[in-house]
C-alpha positions in Angstrom: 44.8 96.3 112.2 47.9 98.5 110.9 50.7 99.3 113.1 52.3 102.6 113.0 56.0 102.9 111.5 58.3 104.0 114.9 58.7 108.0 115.3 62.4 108.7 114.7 62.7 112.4 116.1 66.2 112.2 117.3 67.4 114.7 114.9 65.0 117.1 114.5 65.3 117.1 118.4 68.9 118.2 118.6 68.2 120.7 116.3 65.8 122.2 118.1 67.2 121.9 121.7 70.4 123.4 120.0 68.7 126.2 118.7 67.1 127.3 122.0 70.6 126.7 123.5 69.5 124.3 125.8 71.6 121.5 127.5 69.7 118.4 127.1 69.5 118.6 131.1 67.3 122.0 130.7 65.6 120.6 128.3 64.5 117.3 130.2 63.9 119.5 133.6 61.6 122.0 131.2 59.2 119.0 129.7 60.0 116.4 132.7 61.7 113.9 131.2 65.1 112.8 132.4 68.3 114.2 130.7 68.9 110.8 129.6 65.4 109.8 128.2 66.5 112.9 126.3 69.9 111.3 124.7 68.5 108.4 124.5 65.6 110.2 121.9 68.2 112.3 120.0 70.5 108.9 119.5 67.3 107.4 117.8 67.3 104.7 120.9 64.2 104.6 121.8 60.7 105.6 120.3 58.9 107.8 122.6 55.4 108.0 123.8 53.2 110.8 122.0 52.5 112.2 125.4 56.6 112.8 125.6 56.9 114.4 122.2 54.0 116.4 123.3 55.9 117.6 126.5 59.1 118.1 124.6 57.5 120.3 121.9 55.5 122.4 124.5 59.4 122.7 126.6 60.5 124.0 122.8 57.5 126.1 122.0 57.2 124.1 118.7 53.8 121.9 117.7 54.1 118.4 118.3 54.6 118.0 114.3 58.0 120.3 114.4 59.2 117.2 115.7 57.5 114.5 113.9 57.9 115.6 110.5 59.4 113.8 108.3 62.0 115.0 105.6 62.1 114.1 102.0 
């Protein structure tokens, strides 16, 4: 069975949060996530569930592929 390659979103994240001027504290408390699931996503620490990227793409008023889109 294939595996799925790991969702790096940690910039695209940043970028985002940044340009809604949120601290990454408002922007955990808006999807409900901790602040520091949060940093830990933007440093590319960890690979989140799809149920988080949903909630922090709802909290950004973005779809869900805003954030996992990958650049070329």
């Amino acid at each position: 069975m294939p595996t799925m390659d790991a969702v790096k979103i940690g910039e695209k994240l940043r970028q985002l949060r940044e340009r809604n001027l949120l601290t990454q504290a408002e922007l955990g408390a808006a999807a409900g996530v901790s602040r520091d699931q949060v940093s830990r996503i933007e440093r590319d620490e960890v690979d989140p569930r799809f149920s988080t990227i949903r909630k922090l793409a709802a909290a950004l008023g973005v779809d869900p592929r805003e954030l996992t889109k990958q650049e070329r």
